[in-house]
C-alpha positions as CSV (number, residue, x, y, z in Angstrom):
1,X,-27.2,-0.7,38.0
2,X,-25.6,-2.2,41.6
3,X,-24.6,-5.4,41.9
4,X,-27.0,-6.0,44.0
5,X,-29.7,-5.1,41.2
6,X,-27.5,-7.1,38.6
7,X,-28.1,-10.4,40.6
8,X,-31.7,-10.0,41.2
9,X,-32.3,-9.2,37.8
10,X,-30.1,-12.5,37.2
11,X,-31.7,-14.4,39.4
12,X,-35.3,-13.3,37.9
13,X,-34.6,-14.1,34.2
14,X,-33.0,-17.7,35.3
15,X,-36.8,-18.5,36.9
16,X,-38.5,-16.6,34.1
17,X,-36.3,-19.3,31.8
18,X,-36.8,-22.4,33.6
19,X,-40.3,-23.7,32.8
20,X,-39.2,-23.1,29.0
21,X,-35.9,-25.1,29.7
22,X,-37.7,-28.0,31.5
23,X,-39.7,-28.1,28.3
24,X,-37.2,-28.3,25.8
25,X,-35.0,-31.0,27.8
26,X,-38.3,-32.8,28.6
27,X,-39.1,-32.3,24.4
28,X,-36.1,-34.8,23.9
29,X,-37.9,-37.8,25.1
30,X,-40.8,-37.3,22.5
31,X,-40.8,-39.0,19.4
32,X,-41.3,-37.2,16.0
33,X,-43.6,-35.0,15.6
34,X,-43.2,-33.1,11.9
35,X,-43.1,-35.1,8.6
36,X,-40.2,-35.2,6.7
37,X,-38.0,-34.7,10.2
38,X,-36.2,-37.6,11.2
39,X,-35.7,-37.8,15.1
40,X,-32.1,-37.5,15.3
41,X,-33.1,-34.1,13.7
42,X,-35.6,-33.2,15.9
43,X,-33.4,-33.9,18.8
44,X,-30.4,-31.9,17.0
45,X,-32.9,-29.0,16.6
46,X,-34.1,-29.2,20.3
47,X,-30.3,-29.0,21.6
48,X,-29.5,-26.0,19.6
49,X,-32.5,-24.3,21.1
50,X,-31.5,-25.0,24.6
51,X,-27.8,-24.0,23.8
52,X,-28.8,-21.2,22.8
53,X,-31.2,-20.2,25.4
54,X,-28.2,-20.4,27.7
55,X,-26.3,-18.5,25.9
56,X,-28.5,-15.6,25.8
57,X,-30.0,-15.6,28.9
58,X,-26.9,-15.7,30.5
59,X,-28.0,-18.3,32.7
60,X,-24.5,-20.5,32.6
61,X,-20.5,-19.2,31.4
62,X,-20.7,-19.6,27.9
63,X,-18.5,-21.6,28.0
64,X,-20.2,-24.1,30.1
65,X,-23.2,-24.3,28.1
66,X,-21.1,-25.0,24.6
67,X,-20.2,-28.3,26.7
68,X,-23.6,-28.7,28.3
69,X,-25.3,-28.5,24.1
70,X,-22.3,-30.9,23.2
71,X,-23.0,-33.5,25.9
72,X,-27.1,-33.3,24.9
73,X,-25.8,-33.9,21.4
74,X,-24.3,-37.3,22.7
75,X,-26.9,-38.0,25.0
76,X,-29.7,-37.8,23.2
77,X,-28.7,-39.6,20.2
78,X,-29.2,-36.6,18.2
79,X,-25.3,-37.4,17.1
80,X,-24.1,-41.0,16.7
81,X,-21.5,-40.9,19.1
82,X,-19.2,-38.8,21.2
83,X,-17.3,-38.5,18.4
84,X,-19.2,-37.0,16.4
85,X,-20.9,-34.3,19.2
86,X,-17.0,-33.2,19.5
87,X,-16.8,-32.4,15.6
88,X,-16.2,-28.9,15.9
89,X,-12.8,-29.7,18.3
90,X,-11.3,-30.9,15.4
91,X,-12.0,-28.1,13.2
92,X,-8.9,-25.4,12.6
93,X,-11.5,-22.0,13.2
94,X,-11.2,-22.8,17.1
95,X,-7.3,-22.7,16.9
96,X,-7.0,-20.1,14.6
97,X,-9.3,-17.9,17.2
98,X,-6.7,-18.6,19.7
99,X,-3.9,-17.4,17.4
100,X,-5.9,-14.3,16.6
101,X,-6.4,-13.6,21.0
102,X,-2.8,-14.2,21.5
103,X,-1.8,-11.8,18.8
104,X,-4.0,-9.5,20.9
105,X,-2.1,-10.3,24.0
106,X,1.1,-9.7,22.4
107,X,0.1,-6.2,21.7
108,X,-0.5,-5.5,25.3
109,X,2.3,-7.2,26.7
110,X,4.8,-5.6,24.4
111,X,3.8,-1.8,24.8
112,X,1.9,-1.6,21.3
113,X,-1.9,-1.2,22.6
114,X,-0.6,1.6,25.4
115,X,1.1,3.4,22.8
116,X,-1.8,3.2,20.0
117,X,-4.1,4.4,23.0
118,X,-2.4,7.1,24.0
119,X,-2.2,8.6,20.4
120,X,-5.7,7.8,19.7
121,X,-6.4,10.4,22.4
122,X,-4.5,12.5,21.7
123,X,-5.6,13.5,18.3
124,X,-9.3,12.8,19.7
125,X,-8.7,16.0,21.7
126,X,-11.1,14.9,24.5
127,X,-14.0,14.1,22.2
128,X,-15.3,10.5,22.6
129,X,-16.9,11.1,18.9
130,X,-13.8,11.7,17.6
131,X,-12.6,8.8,18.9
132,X,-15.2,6.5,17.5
133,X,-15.0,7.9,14.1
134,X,-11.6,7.0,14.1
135,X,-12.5,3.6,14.6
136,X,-15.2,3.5,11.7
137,X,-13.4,5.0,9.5
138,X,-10.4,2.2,10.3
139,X,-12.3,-0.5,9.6
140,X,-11.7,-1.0,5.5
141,X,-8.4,0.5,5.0
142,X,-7.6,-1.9,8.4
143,X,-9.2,-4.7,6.1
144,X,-6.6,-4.6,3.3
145,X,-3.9,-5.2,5.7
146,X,-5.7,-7.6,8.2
147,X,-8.3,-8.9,6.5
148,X,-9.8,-11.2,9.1
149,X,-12.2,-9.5,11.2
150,X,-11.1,-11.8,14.2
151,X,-7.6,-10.6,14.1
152,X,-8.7,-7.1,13.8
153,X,-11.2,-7.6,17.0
154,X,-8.5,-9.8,18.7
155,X,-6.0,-6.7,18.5
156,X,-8.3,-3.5,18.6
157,X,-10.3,-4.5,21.4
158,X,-7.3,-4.7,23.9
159,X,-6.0,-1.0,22.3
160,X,-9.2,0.4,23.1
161,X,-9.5,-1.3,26.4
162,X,-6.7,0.3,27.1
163,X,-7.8,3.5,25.8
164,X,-10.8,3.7,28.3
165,X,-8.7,3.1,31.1
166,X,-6.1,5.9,30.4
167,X,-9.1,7.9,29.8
168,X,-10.9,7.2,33.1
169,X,-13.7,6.1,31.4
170,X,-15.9,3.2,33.4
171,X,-16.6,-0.4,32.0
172,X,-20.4,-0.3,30.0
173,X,-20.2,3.6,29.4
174,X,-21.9,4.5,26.3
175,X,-18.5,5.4,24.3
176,X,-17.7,1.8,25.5
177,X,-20.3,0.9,24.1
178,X,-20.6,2.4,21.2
179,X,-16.9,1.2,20.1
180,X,-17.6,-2.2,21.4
181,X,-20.5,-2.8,19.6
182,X,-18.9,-1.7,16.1
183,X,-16.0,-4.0,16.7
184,X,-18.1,-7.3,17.2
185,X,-21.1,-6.2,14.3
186,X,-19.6,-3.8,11.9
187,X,-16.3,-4.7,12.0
188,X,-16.8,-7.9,9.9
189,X,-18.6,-6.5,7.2
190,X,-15.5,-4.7,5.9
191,X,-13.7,-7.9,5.9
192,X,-16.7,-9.7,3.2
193,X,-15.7,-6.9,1.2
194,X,-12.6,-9.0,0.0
195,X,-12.6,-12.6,-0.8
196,X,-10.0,-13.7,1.5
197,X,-11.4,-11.8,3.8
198,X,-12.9,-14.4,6.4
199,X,-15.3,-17.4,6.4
200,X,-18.3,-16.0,4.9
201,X,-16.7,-14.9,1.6
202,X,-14.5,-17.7,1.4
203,X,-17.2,-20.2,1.6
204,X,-20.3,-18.3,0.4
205,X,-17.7,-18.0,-3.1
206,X,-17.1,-21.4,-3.2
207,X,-20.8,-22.5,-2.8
208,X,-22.0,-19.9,-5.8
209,X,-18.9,-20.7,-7.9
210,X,-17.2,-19.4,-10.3
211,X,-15.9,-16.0,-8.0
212,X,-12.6,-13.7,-8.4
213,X,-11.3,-11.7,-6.3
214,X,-12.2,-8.9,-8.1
215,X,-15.7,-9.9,-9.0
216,X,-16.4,-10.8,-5.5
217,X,-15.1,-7.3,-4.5
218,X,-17.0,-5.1,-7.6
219,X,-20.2,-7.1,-6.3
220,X,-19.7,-6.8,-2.5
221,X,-18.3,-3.3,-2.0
222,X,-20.8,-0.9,-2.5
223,X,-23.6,-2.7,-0.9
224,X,-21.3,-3.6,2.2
225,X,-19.9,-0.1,2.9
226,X,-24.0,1.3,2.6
227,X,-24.4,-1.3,5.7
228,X,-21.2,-0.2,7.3
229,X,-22.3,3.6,6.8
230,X,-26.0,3.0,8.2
231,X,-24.7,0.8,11.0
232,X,-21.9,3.5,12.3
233,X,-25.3,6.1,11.9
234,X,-27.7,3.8,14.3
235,X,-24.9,3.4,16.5
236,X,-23.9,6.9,16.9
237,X,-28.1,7.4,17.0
238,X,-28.3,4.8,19.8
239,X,-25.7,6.1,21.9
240,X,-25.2,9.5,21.2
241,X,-25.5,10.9,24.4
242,X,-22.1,9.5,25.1
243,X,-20.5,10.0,21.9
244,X,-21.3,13.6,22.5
245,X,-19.2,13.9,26.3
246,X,-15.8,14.7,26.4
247,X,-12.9,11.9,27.6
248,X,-10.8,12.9,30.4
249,X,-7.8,14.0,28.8
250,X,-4.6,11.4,30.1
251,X,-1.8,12.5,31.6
252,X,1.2,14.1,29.7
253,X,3.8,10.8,28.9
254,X,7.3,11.6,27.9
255,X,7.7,9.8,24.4
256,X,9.8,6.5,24.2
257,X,11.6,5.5,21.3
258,X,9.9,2.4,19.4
259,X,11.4,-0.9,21.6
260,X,12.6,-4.0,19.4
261,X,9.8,-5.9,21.3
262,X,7.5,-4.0,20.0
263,X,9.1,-4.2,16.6
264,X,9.2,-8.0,16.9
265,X,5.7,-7.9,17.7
266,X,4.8,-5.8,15.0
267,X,6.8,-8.3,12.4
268,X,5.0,-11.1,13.6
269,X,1.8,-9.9,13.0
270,X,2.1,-8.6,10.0
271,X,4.0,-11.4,8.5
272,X,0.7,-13.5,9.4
273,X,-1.5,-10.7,7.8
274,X,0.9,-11.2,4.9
275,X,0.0,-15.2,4.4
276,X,-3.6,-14.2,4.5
277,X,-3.7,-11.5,2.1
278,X,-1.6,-14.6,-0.4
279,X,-3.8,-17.1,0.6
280,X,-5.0,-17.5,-3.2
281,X,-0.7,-18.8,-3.7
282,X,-0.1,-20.9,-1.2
283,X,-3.3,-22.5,-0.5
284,X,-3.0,-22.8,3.7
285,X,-5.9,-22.9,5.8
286,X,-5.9,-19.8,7.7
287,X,-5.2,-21.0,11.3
288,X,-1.5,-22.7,10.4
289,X,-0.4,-18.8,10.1
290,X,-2.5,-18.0,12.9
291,X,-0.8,-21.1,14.9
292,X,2.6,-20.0,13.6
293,X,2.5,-16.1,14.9
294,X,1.4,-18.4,17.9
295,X,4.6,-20.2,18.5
296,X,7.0,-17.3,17.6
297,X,4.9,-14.8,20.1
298,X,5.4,-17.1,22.8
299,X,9.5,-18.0,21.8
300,X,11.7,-16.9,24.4
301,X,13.8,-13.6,23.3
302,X,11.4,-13.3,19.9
303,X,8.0,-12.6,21.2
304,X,6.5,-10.8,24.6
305,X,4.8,-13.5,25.8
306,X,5.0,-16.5,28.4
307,X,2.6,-19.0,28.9
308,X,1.0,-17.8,32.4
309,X,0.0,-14.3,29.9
310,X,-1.9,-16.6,28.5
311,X,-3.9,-17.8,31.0
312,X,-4.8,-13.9,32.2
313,X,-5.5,-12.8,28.7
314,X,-7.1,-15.3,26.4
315,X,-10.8,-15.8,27.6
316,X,-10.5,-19.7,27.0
317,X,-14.6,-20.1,27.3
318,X,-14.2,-18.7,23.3
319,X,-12.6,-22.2,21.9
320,X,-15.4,-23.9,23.7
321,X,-18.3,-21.5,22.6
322,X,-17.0,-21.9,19.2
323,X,-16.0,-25.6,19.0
324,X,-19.7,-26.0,20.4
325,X,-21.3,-24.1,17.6
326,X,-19.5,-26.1,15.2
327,X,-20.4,-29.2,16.4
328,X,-24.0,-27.6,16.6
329,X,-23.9,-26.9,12.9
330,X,-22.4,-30.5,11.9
331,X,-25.4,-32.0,13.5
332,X,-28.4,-29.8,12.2
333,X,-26.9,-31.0,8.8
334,X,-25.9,-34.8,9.6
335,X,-29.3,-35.4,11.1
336,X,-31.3,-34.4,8.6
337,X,-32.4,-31.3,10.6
338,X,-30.9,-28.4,8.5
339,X,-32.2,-29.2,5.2
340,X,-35.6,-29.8,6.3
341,X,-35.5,-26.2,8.4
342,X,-34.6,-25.0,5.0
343,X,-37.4,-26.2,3.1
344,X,-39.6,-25.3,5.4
345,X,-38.6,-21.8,6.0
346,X,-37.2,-20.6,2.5
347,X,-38.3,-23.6,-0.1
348,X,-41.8,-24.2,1.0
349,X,-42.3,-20.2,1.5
350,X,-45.9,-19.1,-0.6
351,X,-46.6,-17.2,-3.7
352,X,-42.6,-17.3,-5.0
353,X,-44.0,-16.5,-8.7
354,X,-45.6,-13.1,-7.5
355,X,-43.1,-10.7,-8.4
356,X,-39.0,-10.7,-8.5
357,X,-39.0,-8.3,-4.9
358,X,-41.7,-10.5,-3.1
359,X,-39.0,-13.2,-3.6
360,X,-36.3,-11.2,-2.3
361,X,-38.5,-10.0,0.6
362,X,-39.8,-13.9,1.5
363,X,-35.9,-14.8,1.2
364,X,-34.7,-12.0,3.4
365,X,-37.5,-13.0,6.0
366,X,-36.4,-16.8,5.9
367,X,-32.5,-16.2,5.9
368,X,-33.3,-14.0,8.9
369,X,-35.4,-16.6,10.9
370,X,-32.3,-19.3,10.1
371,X,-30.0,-17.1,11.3
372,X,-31.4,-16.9,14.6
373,X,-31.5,-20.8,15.0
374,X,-28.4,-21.6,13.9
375,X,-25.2,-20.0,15.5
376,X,-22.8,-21.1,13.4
377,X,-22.2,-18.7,10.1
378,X,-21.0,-21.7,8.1
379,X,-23.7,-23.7,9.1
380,X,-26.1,-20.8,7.9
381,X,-24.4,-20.5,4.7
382,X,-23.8,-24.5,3.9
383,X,-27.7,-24.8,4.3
384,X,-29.1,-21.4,3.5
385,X,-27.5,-20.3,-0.1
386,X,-28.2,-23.2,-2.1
387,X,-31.6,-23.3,-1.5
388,X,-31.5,-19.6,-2.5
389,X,-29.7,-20.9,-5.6
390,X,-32.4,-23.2,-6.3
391,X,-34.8,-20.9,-5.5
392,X,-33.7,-18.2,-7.9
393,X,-33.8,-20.6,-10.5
394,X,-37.4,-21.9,-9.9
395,X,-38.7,-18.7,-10.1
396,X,-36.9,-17.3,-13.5
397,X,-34.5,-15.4,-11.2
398,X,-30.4,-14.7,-11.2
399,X,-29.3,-17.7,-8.9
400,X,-26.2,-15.4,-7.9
401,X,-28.1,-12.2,-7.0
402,X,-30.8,-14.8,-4.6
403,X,-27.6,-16.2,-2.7
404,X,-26.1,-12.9,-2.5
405,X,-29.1,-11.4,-0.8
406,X,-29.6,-14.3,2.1
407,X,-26.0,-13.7,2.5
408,X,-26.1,-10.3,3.3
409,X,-29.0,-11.5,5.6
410,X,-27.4,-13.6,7.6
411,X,-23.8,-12.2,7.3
412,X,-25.1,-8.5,8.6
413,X,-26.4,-9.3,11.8
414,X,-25.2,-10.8,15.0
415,X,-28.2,-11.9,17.6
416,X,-25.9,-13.5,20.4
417,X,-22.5,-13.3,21.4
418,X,-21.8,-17.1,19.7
419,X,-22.7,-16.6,16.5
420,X,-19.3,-14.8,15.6
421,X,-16.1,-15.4,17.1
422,X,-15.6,-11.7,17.1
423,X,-18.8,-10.7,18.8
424,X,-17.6,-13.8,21.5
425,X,-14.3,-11.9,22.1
426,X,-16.3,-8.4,22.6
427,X,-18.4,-9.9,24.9
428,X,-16.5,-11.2,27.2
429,X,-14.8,-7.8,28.0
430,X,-18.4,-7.1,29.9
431,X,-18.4,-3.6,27.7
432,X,-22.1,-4.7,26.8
433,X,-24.9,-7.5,27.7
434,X,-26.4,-10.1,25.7
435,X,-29.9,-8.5,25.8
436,X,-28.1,-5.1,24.1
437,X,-26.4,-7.3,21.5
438,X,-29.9,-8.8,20.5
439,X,-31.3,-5.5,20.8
440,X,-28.3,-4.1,18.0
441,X,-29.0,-7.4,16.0
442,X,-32.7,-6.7,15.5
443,X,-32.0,-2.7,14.7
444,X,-29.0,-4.0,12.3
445,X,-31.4,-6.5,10.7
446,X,-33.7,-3.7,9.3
447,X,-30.4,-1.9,8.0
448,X,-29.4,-5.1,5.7
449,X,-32.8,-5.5,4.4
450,X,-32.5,-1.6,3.5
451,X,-29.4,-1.8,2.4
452,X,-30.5,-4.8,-0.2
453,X,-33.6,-3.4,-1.5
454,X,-31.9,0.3,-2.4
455,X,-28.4,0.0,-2.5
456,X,-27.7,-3.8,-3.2
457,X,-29.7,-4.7,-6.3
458,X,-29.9,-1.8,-8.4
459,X,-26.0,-2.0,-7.7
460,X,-26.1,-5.6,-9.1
461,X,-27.9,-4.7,-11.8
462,X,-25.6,-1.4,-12.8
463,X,-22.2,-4.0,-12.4
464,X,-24.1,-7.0,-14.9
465,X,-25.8,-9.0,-12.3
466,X,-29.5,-8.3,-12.4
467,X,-32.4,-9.8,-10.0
468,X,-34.1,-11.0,-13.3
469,X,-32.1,-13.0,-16.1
């Protein structure tokens, strides 16, 4: 498509989405109108609906609309004060995403992401599926070393970047694609695998109780690498006429000797993997070792960076975006918002005594309508799994295996670029749009409800967790 086309079709879907925004903004003014919402709630609700819509329709940077939702927050009282619509500024996961990006940087600047290209071409011989199957197959022995997808996304999106330039190969091809869209969806599901593996296990664990590391992985393995498996097979299905076209092979570079940059670089980052992977000793919250690799990549004569590569390399509009979606998640719960969405879509769901799988079925089909209203994962999970919980326990059901399975739900899909801090860093490389990240979402969202029904719970039920207690 030309640039020309691109605007017009731009300009099209921002009329197209104007009537509905006048709506929603003009919905703020209203007074409640469902029982059992209060109005701060409905307001809170309305804000997230319009952030949203900006976000995926592209109308706005999206970094512009996370402040345009915060400032509704404010405005319409949905929050009770500034203060509070800024709630997710004063949360570590925005500074620990700016770690991760910089660590990203630092692989550029110092050579690393050049060198790691040019051999991933190399033994790819020309064959872009080569080259993606390298990347798939990366993803959980990658985990066990860098266990937040983030970090992983952060780093591999600038080696592959740079792969696609030494290979000639234009921005939005369908190997672009293809590789971009398994880094911001499938990339995190390796990282659940493992307890201290990100948010999602970290706090979906601590909401169930009573986790190991070890239990947590025996549960969340199998059914995890079954969604990573199917994913990498509608992917390759979905783009396979590009997966199938040879890479222009890069020129011939003499080899250079390892520099003690790139050693340095390479020290740092894996010193900060380190402090993750120990996580369960020391106790720190994962951004102070994200903040730390930080400081010493940007010490003069220790890391490759200077400020100014900052300010060409980190796409700032991520702290924002996810800053915004926190504070979006703080005020569907404060407001009363999130637990009535809950009840409505997952406790007041019909005919729960029917049978054990038309319970699993009604809770995948709620989990997967909250998902697309609330952008934030731990906003999700805070309100979503202990309904579940309560849920599984109404109905004569195992509690754990009904919180696992809106989880999964949730945790498998990405519908817009804000709802993961990785699918936010993908995006804004302008490999793929919006519209195509919905349309993976909605294809991935059928794979995790497969992958629960026939890999999941008989799995749960082989390992001593089965659907009915």
């Amino acid at each position: 498509m030309s640039r020309t086309e691109t605007a017009v079709a731009r300009e099209a879907k921002r009329r197209a989405l104007a009537v509905p925004l006048a709506a929603l903004v003009a919905a703020l003014f209203l007074p409640t109108m469902f029982a059992g919402l209060p109005l701060a709630g409905q307001r809170a609700l309305i804000v997230t609906v319009i952030t949203i819509v900006l976000w995926t329709g592209e109308l706005l940077e999206p970094g512009v609309a996370a402040l345009i939702g915060v400032t509704l927050l404010a405005l319409s009282a949905a929050t009770r004060n500034l203060r509070d619509a800024l709630q997710g500024f004063a949360s570590p996961v925005p500074f620990f995403l700016v770690g991760v990006l910089t660590m990203g940087v630092a692989v550029v600047r110092s050579g690393l992401a050049e060198r790691l290209a040019r051999t991933i071409l190399e033994r790819a011989r020309g064959r872009s599926l080569t080259v993606y199957l390298q990347l798939v197959f990366s993803f959980p022995l990658l985990t066990f070393i860098l266990p937040s997808a983030t970090t992983r996304s952060g780093i591999m999106i600038h080696i592959y970047d740079e792969l696609f330039a030494i290979g000639g190969v234009p921005r939005g091809a369908d190997v672009a694609k293809a590789v971009m869209l398994a880094l911001s969806s499938m990339n995190r599901l390796a990282s659940t695998t493992l307890l201290t593996g990100g948010i999602t296990p970290v706090m979906s664990a601590a909401i169930i109780g009573g986790m190991s590391w070890s239990g947590w992985f025996t549960l969340m393995s199998v059914p995890y690498y079954a969604i990573l498996l199917l994913g990498s097979v509608l992917t390759y299905t979905l783009y396979r006429r590009g997966l199938d076209r040879g890479l222009p092979a890069p020129e011939r570079a003499q080899r250079r000797p390892i520099s003690g940059v790139e050693w340095r670089t390479t020290a740092i980052i894996l010193g900060a993997s380190a402090l993750w992977l120990t996580d369960g000793i020391h106790h720190l919250d994962p951004a102070l070792p994200a903040l730390l690799a930080f400081a010493a990549l940007l010490t003069p004569r220790l890391g490759p960076l200077v400020w100014s590569d900052l300010d060409r390399g980190v796409g700032w509009s991520n702290f924002f975006v996810i800053a915004a979606s926190i504070s979006l998640a703080h005020a569907l719960v404060s407001s009363g918002a999130a637990p009535w969405l809950g009840r409505l879509l997952v406790g007041g769901l019909p005919f729960l005594g029917e049978s054990p799988l038309s319970v699993v079925v009604l809770l995948m089909l709620g989990a997967t309508a909250l998902r697309v209203l609330v952008p934030n994962i731990s906003g999700f999970l805070a309100l979503a799994l202990p309904i579940a919980m309560s849920v599984g326990r109404e109905t004569g059901l195992n509690p754990l295996v009904c919180a696992l399975v809106v989880m999964i739900t949730g945790d498998a899909v990405i519908y817009y670029p804000a709802q993961s801090s990785s699918a936010l860093v993908i995006y804004e490389r302008g490999h793929v749009s919006a519209g195509e990240m919905l349309r993976f979402g909605l294809w991935m969202t059928l794979v995790g409800w497969i992958a629960i029904l026939l890999v999941a719970l008989p799995w749960w039920s082989f390992v001593g967790e089965p659907l009915r207690q």
